[in-house]
PDB file of N, H, CA, C and O in Angstrom:
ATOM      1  N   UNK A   1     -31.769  -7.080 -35.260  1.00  0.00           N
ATOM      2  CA  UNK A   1     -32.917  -6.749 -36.124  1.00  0.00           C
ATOM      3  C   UNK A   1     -33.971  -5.962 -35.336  1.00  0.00           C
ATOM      4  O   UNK A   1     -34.344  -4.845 -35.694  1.00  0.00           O
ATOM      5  N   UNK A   2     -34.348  -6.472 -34.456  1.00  0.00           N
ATOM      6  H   UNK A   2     -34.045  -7.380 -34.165  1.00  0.00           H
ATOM      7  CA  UNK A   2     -35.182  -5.596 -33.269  1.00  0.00           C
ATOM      8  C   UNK A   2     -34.895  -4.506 -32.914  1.00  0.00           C
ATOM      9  O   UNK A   2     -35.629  -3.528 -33.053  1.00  0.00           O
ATOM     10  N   UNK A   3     -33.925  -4.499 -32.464  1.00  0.00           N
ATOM     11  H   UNK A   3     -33.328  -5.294 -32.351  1.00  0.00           H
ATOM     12  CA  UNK A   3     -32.975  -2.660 -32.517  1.00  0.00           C
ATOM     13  C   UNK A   3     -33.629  -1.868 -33.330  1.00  0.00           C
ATOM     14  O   UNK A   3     -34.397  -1.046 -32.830  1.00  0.00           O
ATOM     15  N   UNK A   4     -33.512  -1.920 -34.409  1.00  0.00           N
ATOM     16  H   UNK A   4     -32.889  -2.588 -34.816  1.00  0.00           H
ATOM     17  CA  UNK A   4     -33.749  -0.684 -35.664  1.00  0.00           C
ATOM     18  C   UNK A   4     -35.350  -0.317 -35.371  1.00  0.00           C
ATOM     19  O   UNK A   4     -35.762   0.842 -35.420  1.00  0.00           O
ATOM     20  N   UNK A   5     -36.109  -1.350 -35.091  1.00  0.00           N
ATOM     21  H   UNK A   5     -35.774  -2.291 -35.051  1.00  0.00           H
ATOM     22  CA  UNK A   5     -37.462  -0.518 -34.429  1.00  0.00           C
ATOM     23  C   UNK A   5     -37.547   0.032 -33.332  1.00  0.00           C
ATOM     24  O   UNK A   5     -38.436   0.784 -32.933  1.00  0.00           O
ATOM     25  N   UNK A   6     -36.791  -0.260 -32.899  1.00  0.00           N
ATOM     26  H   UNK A   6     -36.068  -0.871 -33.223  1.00  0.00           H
ATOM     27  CA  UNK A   6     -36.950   0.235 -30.790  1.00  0.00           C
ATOM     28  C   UNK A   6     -36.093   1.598 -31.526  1.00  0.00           C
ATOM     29  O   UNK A   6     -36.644   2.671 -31.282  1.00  0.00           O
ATOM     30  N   UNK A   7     -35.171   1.669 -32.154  1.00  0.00           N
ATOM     31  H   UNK A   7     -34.723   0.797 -32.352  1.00  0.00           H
ATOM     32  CA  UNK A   7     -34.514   2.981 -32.165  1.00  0.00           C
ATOM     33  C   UNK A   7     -35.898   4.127 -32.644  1.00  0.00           C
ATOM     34  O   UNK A   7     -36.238   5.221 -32.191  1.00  0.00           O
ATOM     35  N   UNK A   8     -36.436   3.273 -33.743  1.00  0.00           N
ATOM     36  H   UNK A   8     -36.160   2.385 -34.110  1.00  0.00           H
ATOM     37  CA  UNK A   8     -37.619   4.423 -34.554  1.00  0.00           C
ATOM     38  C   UNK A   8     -38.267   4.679 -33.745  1.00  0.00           C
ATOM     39  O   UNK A   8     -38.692   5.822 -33.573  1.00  0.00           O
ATOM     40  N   UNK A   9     -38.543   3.677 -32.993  1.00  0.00           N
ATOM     41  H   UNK A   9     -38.198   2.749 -33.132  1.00  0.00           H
ATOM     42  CA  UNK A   9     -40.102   4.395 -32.125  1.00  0.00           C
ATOM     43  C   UNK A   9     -39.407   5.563 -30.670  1.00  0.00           C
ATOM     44  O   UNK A   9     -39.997   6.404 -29.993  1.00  0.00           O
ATOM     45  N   UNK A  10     -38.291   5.209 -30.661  1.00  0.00           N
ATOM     46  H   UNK A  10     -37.812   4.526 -31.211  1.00  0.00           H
ATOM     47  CA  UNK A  10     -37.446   6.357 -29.451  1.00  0.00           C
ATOM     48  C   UNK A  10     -37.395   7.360 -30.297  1.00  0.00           C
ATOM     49  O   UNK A  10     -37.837   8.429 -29.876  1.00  0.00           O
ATOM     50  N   UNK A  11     -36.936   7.321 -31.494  1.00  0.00           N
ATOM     51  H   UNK A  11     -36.577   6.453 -31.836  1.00  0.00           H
ATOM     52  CA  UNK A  11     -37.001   8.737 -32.661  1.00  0.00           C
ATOM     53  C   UNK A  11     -38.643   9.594 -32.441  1.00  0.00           C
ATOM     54  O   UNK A  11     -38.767  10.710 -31.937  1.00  0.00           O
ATOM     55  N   UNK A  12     -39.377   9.032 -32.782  1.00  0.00           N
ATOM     56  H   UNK A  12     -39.276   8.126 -33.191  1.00  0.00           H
ATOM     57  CA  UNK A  12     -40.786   9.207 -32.854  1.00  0.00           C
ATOM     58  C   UNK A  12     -41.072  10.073 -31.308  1.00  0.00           C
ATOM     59  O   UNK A  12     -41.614  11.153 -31.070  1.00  0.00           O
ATOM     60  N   UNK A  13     -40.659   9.405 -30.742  1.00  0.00           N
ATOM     61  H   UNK A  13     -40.220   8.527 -30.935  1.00  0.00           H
ATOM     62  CA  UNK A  13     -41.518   9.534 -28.867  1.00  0.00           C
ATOM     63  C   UNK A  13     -40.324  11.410 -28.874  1.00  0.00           C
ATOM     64  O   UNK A  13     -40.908  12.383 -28.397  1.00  0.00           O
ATOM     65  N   UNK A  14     -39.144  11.592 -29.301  1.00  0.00           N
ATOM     66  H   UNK A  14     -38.670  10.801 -29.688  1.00  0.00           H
ATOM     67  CA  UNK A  14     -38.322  12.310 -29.093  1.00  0.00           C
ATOM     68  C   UNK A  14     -38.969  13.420 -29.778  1.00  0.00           C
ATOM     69  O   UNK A  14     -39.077  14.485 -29.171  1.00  0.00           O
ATOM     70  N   UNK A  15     -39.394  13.312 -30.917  1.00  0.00           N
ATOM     71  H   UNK A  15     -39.306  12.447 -31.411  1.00  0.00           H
ATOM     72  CA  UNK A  15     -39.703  13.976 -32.377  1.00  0.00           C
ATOM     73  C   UNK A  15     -41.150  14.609 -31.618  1.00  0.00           C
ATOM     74  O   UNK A  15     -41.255  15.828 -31.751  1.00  0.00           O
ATOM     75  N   UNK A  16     -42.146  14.007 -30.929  1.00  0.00           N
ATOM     76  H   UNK A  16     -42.061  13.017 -30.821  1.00  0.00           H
ATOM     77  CA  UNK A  16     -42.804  14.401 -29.898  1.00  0.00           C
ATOM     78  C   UNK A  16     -42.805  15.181 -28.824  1.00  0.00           C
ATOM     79  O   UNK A  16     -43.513  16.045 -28.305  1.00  0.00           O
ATOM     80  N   UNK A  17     -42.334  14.919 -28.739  1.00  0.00           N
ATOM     81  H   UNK A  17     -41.759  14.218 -29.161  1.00  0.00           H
ATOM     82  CA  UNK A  17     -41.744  15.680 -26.951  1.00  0.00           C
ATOM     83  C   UNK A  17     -41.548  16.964 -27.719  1.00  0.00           C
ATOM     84  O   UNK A  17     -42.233  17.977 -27.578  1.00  0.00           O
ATOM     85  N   UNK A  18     -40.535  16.806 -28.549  1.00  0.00           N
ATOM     86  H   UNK A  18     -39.979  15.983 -28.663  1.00  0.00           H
ATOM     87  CA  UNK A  18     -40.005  17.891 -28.777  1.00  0.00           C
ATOM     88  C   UNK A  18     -40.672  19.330 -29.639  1.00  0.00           C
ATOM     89  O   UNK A  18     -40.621  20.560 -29.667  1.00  0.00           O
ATOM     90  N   UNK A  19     -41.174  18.391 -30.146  1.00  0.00           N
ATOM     91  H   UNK A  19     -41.215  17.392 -30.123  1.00  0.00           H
ATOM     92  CA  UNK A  19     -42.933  19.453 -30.773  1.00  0.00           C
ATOM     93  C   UNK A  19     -43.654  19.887 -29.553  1.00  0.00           C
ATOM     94  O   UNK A  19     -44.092  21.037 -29.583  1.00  0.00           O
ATOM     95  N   UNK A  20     -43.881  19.108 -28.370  1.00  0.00           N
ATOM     96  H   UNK A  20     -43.525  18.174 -28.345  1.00  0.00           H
ATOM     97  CA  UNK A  20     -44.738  19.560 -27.810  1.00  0.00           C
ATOM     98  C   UNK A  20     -44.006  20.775 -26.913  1.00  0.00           C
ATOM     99  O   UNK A  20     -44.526  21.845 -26.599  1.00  0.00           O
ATOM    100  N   UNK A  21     -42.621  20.297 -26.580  1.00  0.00           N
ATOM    101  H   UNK A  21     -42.199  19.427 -26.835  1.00  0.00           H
ATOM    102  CA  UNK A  21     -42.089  21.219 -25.917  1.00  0.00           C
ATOM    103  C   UNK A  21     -41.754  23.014 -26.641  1.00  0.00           C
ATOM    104  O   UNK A  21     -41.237  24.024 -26.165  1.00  0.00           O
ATOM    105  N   UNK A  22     -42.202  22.764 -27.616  1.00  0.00           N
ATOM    106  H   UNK A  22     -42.622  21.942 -28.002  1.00  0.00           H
ATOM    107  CA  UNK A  22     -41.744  23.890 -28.512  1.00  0.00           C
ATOM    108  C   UNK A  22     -43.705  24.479 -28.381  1.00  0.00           C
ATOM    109  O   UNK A  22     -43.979  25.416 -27.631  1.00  0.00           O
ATOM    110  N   UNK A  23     -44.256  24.127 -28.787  1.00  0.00           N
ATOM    111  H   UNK A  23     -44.034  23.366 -29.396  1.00  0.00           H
ATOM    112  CA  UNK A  23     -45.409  24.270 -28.420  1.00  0.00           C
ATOM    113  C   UNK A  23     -45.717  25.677 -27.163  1.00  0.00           C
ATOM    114  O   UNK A  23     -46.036  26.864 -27.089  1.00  0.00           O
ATOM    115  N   UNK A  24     -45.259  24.215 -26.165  1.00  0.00           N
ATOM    116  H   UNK A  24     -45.001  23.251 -26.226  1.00  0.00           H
ATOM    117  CA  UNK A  24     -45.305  24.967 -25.132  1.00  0.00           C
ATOM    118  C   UNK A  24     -44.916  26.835 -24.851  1.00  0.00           C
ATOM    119  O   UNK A  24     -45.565  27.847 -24.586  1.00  0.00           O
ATOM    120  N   UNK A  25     -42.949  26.342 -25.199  1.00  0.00           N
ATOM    121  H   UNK A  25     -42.422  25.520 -25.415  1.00  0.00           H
ATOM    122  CA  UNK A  25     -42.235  27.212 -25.289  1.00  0.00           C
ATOM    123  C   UNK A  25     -42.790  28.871 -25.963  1.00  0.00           C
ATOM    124  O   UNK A  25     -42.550  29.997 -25.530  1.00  0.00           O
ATOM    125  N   UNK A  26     -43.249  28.621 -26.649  1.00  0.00           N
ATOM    126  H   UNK A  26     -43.444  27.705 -27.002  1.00  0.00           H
ATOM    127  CA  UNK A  26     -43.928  29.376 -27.923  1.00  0.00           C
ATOM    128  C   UNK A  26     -45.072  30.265 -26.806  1.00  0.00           C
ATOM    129  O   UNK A  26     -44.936  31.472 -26.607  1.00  0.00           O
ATOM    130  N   UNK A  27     -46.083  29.512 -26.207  1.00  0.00           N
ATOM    131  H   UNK A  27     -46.194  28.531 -26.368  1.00  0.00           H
ATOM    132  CA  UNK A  27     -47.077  29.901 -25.521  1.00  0.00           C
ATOM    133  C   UNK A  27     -46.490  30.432 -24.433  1.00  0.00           C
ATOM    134  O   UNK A  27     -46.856  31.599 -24.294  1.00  0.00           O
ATOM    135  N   UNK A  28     -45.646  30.036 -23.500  1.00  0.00           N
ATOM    136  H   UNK A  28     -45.348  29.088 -23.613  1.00  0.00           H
ATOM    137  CA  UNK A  28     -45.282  30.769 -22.462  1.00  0.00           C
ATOM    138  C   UNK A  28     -44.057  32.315 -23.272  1.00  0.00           C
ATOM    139  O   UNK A  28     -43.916  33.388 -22.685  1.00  0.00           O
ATOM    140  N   UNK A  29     -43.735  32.162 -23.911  1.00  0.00           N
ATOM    141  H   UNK A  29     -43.849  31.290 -24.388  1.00  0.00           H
ATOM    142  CA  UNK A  29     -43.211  33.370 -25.026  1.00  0.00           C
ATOM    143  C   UNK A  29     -44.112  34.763 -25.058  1.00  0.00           C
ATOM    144  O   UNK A  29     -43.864  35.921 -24.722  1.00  0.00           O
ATOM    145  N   UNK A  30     -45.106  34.198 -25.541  1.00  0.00           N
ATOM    146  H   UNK A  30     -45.306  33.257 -25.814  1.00  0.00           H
ATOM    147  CA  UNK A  30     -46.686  34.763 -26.292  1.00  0.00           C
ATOM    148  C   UNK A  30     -47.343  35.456 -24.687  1.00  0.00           C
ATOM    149  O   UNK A  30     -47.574  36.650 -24.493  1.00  0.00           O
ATOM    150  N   UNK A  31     -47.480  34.669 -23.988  1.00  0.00           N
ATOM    151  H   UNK A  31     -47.293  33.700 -24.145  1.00  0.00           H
ATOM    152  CA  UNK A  31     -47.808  35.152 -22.417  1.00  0.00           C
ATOM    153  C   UNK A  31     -46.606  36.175 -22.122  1.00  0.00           C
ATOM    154  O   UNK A  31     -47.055  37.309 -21.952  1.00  0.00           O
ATOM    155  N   UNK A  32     -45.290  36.108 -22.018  1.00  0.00           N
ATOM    156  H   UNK A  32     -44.926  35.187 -22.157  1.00  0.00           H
ATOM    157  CA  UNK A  32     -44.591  37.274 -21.489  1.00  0.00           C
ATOM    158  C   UNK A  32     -44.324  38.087 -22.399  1.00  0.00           C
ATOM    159  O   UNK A  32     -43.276  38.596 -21.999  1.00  0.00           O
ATOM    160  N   UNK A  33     -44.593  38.584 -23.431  1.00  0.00           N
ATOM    161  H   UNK A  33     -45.444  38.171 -23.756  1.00  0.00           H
ATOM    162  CA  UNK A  33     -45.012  39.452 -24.564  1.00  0.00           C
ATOM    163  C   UNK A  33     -46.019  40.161 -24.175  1.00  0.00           C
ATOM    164  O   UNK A  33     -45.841  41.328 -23.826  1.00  0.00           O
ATOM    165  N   UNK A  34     -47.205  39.610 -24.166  1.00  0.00           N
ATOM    166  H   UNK A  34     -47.350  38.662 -24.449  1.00  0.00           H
ATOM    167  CA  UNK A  34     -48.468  40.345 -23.352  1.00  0.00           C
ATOM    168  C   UNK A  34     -48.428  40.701 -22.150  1.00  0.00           C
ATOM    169  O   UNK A  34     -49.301  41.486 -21.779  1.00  0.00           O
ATOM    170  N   UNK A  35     -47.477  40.268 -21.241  1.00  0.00           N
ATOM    171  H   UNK A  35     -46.768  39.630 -21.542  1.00  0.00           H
ATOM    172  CA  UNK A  35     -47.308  40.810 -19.825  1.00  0.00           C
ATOM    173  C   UNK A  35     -46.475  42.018 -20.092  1.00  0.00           C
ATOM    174  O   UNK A  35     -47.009  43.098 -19.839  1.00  0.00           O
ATOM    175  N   UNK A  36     -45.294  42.020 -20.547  1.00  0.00           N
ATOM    176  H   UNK A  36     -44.861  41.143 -20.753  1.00  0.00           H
ATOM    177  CA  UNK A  36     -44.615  43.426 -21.210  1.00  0.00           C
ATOM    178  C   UNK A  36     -45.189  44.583 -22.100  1.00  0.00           C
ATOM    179  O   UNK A  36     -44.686  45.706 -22.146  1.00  0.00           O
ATOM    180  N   UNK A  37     -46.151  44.240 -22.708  1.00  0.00           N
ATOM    181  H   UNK A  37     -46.559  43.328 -22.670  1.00  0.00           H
ATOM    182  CA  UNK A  37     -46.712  45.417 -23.701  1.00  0.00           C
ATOM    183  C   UNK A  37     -47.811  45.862 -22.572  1.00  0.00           C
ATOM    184  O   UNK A  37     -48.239  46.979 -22.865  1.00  0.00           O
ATOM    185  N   UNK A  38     -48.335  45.412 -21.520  1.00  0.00           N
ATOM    186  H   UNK A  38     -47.988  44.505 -21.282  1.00  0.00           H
ATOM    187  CA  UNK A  38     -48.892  45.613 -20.709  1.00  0.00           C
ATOM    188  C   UNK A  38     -48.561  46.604 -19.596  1.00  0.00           C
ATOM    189  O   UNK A  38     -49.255  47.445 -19.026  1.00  0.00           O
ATOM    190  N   UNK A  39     -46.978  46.156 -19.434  1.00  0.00           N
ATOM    191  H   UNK A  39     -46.414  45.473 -19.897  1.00  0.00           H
ATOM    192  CA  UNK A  39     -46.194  47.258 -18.405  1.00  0.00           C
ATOM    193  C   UNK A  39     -45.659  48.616 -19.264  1.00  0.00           C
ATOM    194  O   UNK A  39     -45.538  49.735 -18.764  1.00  0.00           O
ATOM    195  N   UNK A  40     -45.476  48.396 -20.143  1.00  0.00           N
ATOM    196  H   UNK A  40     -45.574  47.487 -20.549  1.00  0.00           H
ATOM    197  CA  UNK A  40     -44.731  49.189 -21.013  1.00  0.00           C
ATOM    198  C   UNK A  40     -45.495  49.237 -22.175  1.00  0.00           C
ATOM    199  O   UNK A  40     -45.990  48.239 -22.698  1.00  0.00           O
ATOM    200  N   UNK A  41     -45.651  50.909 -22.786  1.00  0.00           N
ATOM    201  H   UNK A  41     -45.249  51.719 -22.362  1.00  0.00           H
ATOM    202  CA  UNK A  41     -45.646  51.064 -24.387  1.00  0.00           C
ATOM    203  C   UNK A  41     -44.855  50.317 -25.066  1.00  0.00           C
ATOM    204  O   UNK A  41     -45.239  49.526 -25.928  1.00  0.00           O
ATOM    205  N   UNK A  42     -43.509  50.533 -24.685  1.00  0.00           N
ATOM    206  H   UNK A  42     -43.198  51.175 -23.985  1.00  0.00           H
ATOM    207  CA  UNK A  42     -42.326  50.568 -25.586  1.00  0.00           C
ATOM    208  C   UNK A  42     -42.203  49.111 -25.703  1.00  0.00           C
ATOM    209  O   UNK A  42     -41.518  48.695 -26.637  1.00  0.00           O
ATOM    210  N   UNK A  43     -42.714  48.328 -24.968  1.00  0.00           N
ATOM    211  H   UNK A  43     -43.271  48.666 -24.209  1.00  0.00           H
ATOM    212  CA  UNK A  43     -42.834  46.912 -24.615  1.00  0.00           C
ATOM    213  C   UNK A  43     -43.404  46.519 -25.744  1.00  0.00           C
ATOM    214  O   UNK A  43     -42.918  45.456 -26.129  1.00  0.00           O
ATOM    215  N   UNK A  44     -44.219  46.929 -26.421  1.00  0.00           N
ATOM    216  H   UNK A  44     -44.615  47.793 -26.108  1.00  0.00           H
ATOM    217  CA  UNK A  44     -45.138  46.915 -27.715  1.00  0.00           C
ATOM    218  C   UNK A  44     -44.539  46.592 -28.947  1.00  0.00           C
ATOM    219  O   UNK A  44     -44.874  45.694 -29.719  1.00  0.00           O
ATOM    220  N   UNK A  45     -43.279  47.710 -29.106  1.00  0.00           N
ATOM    221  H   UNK A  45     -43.007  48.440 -28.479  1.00  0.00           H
ATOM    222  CA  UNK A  45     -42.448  47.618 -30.240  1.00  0.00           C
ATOM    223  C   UNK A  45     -41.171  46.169 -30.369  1.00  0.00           C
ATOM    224  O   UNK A  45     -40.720  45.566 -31.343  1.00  0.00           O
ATOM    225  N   UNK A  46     -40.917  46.040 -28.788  1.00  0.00           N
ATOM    226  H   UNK A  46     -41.284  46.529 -27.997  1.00  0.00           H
ATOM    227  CA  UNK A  46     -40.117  44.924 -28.707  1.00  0.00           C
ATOM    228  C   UNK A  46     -40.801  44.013 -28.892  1.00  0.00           C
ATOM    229  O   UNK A  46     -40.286  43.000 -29.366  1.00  0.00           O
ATOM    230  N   UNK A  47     -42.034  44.034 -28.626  1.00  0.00           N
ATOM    231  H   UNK A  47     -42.452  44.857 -28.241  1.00  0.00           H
ATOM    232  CA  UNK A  47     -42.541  42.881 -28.537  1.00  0.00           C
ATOM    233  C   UNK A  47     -42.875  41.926 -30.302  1.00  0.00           C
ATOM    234  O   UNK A  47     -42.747  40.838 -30.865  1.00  0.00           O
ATOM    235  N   UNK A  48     -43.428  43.524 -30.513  1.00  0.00           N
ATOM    236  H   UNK A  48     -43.532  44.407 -30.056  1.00  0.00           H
ATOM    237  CA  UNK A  48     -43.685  42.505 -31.979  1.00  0.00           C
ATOM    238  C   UNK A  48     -42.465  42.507 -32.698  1.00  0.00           C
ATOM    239  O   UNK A  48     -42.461  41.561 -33.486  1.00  0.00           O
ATOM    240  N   UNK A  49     -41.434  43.177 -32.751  1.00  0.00           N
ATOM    241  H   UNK A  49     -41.437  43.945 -32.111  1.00  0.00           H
ATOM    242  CA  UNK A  49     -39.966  42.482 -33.077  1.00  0.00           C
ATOM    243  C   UNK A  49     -40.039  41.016 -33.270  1.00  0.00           C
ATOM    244  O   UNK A  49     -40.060  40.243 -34.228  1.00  0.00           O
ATOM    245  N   UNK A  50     -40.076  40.918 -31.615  1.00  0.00           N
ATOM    246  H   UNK A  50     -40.058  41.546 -30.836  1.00  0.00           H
ATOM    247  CA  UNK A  50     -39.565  39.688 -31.069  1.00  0.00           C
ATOM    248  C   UNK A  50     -40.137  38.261 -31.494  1.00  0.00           C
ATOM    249  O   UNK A  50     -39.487  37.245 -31.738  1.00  0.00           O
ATOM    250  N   UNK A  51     -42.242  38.539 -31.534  1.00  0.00           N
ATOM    251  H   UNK A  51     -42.770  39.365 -31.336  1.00  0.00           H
ATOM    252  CA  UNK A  51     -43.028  38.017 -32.097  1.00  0.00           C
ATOM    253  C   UNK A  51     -42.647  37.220 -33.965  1.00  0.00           C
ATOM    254  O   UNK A  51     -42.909  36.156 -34.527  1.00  0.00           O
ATOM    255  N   UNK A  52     -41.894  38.546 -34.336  1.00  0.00           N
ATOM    256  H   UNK A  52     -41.681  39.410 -33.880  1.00  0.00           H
ATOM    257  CA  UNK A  52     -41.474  38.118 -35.906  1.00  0.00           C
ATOM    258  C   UNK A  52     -40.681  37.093 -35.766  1.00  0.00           C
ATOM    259  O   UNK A  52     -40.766  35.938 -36.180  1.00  0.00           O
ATOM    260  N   UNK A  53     -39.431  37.962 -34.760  1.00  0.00           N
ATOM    261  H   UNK A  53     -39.361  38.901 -34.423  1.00  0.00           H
ATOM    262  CA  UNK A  53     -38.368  36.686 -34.723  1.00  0.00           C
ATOM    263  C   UNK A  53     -38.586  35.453 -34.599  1.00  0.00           C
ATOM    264  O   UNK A  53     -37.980  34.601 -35.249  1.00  0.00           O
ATOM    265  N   UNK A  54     -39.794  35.124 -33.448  1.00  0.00           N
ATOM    266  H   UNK A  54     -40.286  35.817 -32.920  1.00  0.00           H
ATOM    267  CA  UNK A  54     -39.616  33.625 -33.782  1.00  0.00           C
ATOM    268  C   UNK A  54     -40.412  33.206 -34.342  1.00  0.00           C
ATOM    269  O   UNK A  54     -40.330  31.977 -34.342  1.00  0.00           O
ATOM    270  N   UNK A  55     -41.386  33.645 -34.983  1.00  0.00           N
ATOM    271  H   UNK A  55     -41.453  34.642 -34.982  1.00  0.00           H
ATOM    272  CA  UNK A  55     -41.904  33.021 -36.615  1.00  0.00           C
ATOM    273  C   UNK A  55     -41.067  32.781 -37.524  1.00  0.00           C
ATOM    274  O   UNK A  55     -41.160  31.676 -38.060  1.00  0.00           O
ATOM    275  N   UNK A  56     -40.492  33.281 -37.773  1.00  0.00           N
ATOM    276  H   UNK A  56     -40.417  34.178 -37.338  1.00  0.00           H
ATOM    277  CA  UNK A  56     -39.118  33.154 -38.711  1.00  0.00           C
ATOM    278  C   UNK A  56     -38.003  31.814 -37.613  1.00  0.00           C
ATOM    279  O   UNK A  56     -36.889  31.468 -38.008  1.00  0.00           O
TER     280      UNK A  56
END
C-alpha cells in the first residue's frame, strides 16, 4: 500500500527535474543562437529556423 505513494512522489520529483532540465536546455540553446548570429549573418537565418523548431 505504501509503494503506490513513494512511486507518485518519485513520478513528481522526475516530472521536475525534467521540466527543469528542459528549461535549462532551452536557455543554453537560446545563448548559442545568439553566439552564432553574432559570428555569422547567415547564422541569423539558421538561427531563427532553428528557434521555430523548437517551439514547435
Amino acid at each position: 500500500m505504501g509503494a503506490k505513494v513513494g512511486k507518485g512522489e518519485e513520478y513528481g520529483f522526475i516530472l521536475r527535474f525534467y521540466n527543469k532540465g528542459l528549461r535549462i536546455l532551452r536557455h543554453v540553446l537560446r545563448q548559442l543562437i545568439v553566439k552564432t548570429m553574432e559570428k555569422a549573418e547567415k547564422g541569423e537565418e539558421y538561427g531563427f529556423i532553428f528557434a521555430k523548431t523548437i517551439r514547435m
